[in-house]
C-alpha distance (Angstrom), angle and dihedral (degrees) to the residues before:
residue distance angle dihedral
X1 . . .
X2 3.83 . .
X3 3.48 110.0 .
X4 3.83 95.9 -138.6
X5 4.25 78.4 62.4
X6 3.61 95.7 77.0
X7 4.01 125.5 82.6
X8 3.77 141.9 -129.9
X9 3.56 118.9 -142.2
X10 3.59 110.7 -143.9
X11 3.75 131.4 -159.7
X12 3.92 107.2 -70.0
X13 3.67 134.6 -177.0
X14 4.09 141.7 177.0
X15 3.75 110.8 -146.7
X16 3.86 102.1 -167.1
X17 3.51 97.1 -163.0
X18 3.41 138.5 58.4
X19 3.62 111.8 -147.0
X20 4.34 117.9 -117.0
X21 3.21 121.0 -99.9
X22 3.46 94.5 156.8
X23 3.80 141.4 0.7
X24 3.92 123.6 -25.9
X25 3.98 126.5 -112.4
X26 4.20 136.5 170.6
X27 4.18 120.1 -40.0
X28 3.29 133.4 -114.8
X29 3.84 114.8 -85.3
X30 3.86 101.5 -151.9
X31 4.08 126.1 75.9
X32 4.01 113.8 -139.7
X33 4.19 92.3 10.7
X34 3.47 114.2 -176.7
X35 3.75 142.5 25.8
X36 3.83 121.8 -47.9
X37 4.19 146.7 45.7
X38 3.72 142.2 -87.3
X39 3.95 87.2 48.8
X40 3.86 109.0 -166.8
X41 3.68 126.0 -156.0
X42 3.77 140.5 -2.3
X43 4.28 115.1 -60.2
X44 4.01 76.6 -161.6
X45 3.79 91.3 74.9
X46 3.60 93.6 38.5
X47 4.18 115.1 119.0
X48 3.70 119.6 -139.7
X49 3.84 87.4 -125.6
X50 3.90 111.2 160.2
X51 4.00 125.5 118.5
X52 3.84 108.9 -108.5
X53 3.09 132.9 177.1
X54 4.14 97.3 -139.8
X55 3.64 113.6 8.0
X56 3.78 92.3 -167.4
X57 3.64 76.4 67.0
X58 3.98 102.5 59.9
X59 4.12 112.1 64.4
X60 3.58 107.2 -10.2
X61 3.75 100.9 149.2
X62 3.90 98.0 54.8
X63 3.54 97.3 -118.8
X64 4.25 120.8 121.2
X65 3.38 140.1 -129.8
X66 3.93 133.6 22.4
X67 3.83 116.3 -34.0
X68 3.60 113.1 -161.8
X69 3.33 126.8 -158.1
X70 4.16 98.9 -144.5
X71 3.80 114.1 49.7
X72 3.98 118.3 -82.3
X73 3.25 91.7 -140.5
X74 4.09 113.4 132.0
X75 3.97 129.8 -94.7
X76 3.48 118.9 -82.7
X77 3.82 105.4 -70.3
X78 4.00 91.3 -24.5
X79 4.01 135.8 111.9
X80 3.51 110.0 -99.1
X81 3.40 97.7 -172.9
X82 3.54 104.5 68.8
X83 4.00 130.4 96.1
X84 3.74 117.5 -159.3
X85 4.02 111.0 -148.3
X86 3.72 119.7 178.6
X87 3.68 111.8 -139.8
X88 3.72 94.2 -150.1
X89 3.50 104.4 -170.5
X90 3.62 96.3 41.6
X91 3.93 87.6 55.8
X92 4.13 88.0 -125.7
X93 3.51 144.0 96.0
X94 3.51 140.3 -131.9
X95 3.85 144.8 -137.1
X96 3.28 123.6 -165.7
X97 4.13 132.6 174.9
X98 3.85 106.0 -111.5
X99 4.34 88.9 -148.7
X100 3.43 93.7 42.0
X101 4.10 114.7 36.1
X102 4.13 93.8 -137.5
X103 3.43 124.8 129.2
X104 3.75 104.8 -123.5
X105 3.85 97.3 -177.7
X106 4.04 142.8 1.0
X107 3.94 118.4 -161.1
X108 3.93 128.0 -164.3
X109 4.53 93.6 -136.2
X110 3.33 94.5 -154.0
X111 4.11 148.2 35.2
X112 4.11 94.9 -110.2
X113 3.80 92.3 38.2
X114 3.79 87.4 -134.1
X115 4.00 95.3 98.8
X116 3.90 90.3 130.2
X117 4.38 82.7 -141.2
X118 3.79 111.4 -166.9
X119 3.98 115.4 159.2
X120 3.45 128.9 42.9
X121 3.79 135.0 -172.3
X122 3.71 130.8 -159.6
X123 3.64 134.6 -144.8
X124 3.92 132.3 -140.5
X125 3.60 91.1 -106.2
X126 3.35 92.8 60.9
X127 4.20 104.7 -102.2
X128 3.52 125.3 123.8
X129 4.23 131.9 -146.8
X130 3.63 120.9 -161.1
X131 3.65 126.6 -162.5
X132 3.88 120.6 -130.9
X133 3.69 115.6 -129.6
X134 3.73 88.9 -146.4
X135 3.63 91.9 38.3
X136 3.90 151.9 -81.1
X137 3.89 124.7 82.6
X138 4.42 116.0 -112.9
X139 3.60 126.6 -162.6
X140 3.54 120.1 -161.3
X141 3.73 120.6 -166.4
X142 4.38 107.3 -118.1
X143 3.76 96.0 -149.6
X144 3.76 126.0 54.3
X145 3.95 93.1 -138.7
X146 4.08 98.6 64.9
X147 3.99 91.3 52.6
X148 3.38 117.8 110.4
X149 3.69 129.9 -116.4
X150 4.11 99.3 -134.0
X151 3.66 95.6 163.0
X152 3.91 94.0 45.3
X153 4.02 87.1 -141.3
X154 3.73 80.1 150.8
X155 4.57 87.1 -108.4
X156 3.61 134.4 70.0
X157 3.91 116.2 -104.5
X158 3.44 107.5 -141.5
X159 3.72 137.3 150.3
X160 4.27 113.2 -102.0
X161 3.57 94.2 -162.6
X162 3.86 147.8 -55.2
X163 3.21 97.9 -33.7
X164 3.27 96.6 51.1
X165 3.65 111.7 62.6
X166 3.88 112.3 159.9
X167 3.95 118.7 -150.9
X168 3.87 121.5 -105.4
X169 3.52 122.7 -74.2
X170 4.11 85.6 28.6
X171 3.26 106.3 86.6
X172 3.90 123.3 91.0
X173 3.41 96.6 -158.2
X174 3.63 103.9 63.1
X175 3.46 108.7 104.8
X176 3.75 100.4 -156.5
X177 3.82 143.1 -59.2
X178 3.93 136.5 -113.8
X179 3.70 108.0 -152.1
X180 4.14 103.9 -151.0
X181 3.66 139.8 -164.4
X182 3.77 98.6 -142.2
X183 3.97 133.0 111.8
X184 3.65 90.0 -157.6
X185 4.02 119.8 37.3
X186 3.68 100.8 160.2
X187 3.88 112.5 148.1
X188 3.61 132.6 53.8
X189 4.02 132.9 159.1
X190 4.11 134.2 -179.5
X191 3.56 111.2 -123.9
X192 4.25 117.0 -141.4
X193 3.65 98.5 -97.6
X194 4.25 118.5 -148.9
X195 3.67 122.9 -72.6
X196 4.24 142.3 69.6
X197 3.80 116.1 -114.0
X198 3.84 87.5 -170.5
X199 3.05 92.1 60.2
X200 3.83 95.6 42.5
X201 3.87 100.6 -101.1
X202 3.78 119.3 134.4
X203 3.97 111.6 -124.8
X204 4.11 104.7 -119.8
X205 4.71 126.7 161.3
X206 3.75 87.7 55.2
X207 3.67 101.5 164.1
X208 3.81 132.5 -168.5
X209 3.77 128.7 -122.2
X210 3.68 109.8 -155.0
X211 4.57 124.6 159.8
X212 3.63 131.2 -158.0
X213 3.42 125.2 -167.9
X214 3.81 121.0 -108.3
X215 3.47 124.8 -158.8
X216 3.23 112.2 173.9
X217 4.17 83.7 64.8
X218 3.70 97.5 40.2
X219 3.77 85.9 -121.7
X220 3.62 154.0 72.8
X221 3.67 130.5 -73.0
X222 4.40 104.1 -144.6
X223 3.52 105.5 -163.0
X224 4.00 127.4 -171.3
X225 3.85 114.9 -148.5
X226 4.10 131.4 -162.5
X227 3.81 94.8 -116.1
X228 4.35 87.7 -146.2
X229 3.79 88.7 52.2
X230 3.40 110.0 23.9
X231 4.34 89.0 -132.1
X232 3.61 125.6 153.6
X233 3.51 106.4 -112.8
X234 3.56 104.0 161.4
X235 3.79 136.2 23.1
X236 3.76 138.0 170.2
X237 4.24 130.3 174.1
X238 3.64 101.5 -133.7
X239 4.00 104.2 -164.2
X240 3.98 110.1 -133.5
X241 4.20 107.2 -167.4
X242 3.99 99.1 135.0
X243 3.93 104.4 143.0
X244 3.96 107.1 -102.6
X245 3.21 103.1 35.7
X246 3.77 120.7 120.1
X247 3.79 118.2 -122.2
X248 3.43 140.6 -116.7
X249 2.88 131.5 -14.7
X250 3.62 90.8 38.3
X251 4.15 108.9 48.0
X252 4.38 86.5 114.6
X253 3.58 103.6 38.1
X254 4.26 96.5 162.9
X255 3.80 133.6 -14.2
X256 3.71 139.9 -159.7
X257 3.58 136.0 171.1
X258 4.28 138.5 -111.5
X259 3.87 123.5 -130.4
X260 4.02 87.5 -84.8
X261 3.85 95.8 47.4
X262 3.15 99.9 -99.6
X263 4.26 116.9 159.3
X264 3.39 116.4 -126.7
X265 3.74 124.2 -175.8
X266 3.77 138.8 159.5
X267 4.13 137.6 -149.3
X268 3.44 121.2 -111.7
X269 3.43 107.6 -120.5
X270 3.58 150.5 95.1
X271 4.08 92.2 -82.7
X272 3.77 111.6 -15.2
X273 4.11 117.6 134.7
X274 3.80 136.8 -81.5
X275 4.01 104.4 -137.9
X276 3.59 121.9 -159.2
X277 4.31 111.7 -152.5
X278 3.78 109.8 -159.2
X279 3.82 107.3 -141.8
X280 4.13 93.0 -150.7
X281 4.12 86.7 74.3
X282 4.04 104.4 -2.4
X283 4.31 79.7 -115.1
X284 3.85 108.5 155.0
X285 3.85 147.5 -153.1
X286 3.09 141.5 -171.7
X287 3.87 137.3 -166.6
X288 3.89 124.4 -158.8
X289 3.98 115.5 -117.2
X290 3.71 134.2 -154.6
X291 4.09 101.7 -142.3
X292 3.63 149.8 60.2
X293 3.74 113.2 -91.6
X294 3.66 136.7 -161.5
X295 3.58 114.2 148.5
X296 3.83 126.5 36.8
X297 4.08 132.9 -162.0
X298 3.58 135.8 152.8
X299 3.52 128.2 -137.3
X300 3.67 140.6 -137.4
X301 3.26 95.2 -89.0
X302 3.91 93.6 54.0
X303 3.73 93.5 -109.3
X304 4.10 115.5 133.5
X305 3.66 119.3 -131.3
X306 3.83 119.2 -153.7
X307 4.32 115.1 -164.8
X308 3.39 130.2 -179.0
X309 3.99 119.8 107.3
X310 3.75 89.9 -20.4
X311 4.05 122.9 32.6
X312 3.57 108.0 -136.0
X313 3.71 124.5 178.9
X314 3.93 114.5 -165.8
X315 4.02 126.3 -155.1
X316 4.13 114.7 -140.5
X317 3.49 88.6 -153.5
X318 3.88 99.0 59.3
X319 3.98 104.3 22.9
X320 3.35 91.4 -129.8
X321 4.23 139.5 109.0
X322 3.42 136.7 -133.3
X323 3.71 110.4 -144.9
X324 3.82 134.9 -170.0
X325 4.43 127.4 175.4
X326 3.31 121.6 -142.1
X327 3.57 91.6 -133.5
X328 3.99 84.6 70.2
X329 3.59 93.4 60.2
X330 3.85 103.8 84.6
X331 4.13 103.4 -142.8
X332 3.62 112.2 147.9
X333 3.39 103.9 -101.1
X334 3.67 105.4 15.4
X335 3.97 119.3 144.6
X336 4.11 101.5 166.3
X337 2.92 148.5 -46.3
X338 3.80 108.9 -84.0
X339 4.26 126.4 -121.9
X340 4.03 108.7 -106.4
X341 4.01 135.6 82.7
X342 3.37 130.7 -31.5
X343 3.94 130.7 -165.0
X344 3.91 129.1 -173.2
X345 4.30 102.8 -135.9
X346 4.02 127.2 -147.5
X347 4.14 89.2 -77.7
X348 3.20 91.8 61.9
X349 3.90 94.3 -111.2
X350 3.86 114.6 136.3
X351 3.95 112.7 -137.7
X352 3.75 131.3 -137.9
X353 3.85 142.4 175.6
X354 3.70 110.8 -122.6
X355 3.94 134.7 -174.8
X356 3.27 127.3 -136.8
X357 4.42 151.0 -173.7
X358 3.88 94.7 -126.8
X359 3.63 125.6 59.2
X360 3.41 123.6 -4.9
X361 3.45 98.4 -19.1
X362 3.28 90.9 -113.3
X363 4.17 144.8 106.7
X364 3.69 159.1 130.7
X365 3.61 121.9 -119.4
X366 3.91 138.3 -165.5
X367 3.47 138.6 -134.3
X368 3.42 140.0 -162.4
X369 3.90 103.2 -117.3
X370 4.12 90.3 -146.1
X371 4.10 108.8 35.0
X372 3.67 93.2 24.5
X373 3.84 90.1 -139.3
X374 4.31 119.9 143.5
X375 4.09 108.7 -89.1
X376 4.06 94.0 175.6
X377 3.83 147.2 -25.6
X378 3.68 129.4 -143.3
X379 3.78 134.8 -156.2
X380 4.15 113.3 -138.9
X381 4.04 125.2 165.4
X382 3.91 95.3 -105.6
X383 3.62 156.6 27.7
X384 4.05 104.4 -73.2
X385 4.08 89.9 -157.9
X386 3.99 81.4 170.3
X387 3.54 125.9 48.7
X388 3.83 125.2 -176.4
X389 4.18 143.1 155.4
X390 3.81 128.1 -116.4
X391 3.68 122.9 -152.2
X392 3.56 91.6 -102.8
X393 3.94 88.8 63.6
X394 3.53 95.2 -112.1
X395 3.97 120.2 134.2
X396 4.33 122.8 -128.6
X397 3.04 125.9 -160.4
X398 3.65 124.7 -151.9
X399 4.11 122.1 -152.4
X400 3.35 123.0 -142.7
X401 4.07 132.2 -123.5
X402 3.66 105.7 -110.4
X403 3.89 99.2 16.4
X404 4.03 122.5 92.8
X405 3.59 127.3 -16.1
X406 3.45 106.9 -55.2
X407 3.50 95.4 65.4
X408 3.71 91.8 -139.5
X409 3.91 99.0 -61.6
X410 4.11 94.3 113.5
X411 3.61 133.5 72.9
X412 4.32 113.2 -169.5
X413 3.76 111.1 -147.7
X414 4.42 98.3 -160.5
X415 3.79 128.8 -157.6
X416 4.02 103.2 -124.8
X417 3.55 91.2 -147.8
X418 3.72 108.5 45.5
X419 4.15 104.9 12.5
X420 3.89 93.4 -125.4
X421 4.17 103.7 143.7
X422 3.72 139.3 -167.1
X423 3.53 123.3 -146.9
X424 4.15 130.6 -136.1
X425 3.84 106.6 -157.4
X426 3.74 118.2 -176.5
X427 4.06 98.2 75.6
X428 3.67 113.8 134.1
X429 4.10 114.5 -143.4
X430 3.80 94.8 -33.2
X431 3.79 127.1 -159.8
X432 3.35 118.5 160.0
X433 3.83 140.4 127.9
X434 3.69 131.1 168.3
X435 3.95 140.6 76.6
X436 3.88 89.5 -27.6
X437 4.27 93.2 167.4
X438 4.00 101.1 24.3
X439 3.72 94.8 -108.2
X440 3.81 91.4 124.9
X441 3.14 99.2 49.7
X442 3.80 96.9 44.8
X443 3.73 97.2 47.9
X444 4.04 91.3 49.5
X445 3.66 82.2 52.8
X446 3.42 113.0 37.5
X447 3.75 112.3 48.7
X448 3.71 126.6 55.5
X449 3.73 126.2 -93.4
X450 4.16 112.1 -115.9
């Protein structure tokens, strides 16, 4: 048996109830719902207590669990039920089965283990590249079967789980590593690659976008990899001096990419730019906007969406945003919406992590991806600094070293439709939000634009 074959149970736990941030409703009707083990409690007793905005809205046909409107089915010839968390104090990262909460694999990213990794990005065929704080770009390969037997022991050294962290340069399954002169590497995004699966073609050029600050240019370097080699093929300085915007280190604070693979990433700052590089001639643009941003992703209509205390989604046809506060929302209890990722689901409805002055302080909200108006808020234990979308529809969210109580060791994966949550402990100072499972980038490129 291939070592890589074998599976580490991490820590996992049903909450049944969603704390109240608002008024009650009808209980869930089945016991243990949802994937996972060691279920805890009776659903029976649960309360449908999340904030909405129109309850006639939320469940109304009696059926349970997330209904998406574009097929769950999984990327072309990828794993779509992994998550890829960086535990960014630990100098790893982790990857964990979506259905069944275990940790199937955790990977030192770079030589001196002190890469500080935070977002990662995953590709079609299932792979995942994670940027180094600290610098240098790692790919790790997402399914046991494509790693590469370099010692020709006749098995595939891998890692099995958190406890089981192999040094560098001993584990099969890293695909390669990008040594980088940057003190701030931050965003990084799979492109598409060429080929049809439905019509039986294999996907192949997938290339990696990956920035690094540069200071001595006031701006960003952009920089297009080979995905099999991990080579620079491609690189443009874009120049990032609108008036607002925060310095270095932070001119490409996240990334993601449009149906043609085009990289999109924004400042962090109070107005700064989002820029749009166009891989046929690494050409650039770049657009003013009127918010703080934090997290990035793009839809599947090709429209950006910028979150931090303000959720702004922009239109590339227009140059111009659409903009909403939190504050403007009216849940009971509401105070803002919180800095960290953001990710638009298969409904349509854009996610957020929110903080609030009942409870725990802490939530995920929903938005309608056209009006922008409030569709539902939900109570979890922590602050979800990243926020992302499994293939199953559900949303995780990702705490953050430093922030709330869990110190960044947990990792929430939350019904859409009723707010119930599991919990993965066993995360070591995590910080990390992007296209964790693929789902963005497979539902920006995979269905057609209306």
């Amino acid at each position: 048996m291939k070592r890589g074959e074998k599976m580490s149970k991490g820590l996992l736990t049903l909450i049944v109830l969603s704390s109240a941030l608002g008024c009650a409703g009808g209980g869930a009707e089945e016991e243990g719902k949802g994937p996972g083990n060691d279920v805890v409690g009776n659903l029976d007793e649960a309360d449908d207590d999340a904030t909405s905005m129109d309850d006639d809205e939320q469940g109304d046909d009696g059926e349970t669990g997330p209904k998406l409107d574009i097929p769950d089915d999984p990327p072309p010839e990828g794993e779509s039920g992994q998550i890829w968390i960086a535990n960014s104090n630990q100098g790893t990262v982790s990857k964990i089965d979506t259905q069944t909460m275990e940790e199937l694999g955790r990977y030192i990213t770079r030589p001196d283990g002190v890469g500080s990794p935070s977002r990662t990005s995953v590709s079609l065929t299932g792979n995942m590249a994670v940027a180094n704080r600290e610098g240098g770009i790692t790919k790790i390969y997402g399914k046991v079967e494509d790693c590469v037997d370099a010692n020709m022991n006749g098995e595939i050294d891998t890692s099995t789980g958190q406890t089981d962290i192999l040094p560098w340069g001993e584990d099969e399954c890293i695909a390669w590593y990008v040594p980088m002169d940057y003190t701030s590497q931050r965003a990084v995004a799979w492109t598409r690659g060429e080929g049809d699966p439905e019509n039986g073609e294999s996907i192949t050029n997938e290339k990696v976008w990956v920035t690094g600050d540069n200071e001595a240019n006031a701006g960003v370097d952009v920089m297009l990899l080979n995905g099999e080699t991990g080579a620079i093929e491609s690189m443009v300085t874009v120049g990032i001096n609108a008036p607002g915007s925060s310095g270095w280190p932070y001119r490409a604070y996240g990334g993601a990419v449009d149906r043609d693979s085009n990289f999109w990433f924004t400042s962090h700052g109070e107005q700064g730019v989002i820029v749009r590089v166009n891989i046929a001639d690494m050409s650039y643009d770049q657009w003013p906007k009127d918010h703080w941003s934090y997290g990035i992703t793009v839809d599947s209509k090709g429209r950006p969406w910028s979150c931090e205390a303000f959720i702004g989604r922009f239109d590339p046809e227009t140059g111009t945003w659409a903009t909403t506060g939190a504050w403007d929302w009216n849940f009971p209890g509401l105070t803002e919406v919180d800095q960290g990722g953001c990710m638009v689901d298969g409904e349509g409805r854009l996610w957020a992590s929110v903080l609030t002055s009942v409870g725990s302080g802490f939530g995920v909200v929903a938005i309608d991806g056209e009006t922008l108006e409030p569709i539902v808020m939900y109570e979890i234990p922590d602050h979800a600094h990243g926020i992302s979308i499994d293939f199953e529809g559900y949303v995780w969210g990702v705490a953050r070293a430093d922030v709330g109580p869990s110190d960044g060791t947990e990792a929430y994966k939350i019904d859409p439709e009723t707010g119930e949550y599991q919990i993965f402990s066993g995360l070591v100072g995590a910080y990390t939000y992007s296209d964790m499972t693929g789902f963005a980038l497979n539902a920006t490129v995979a269905p057609p634009i209306e």
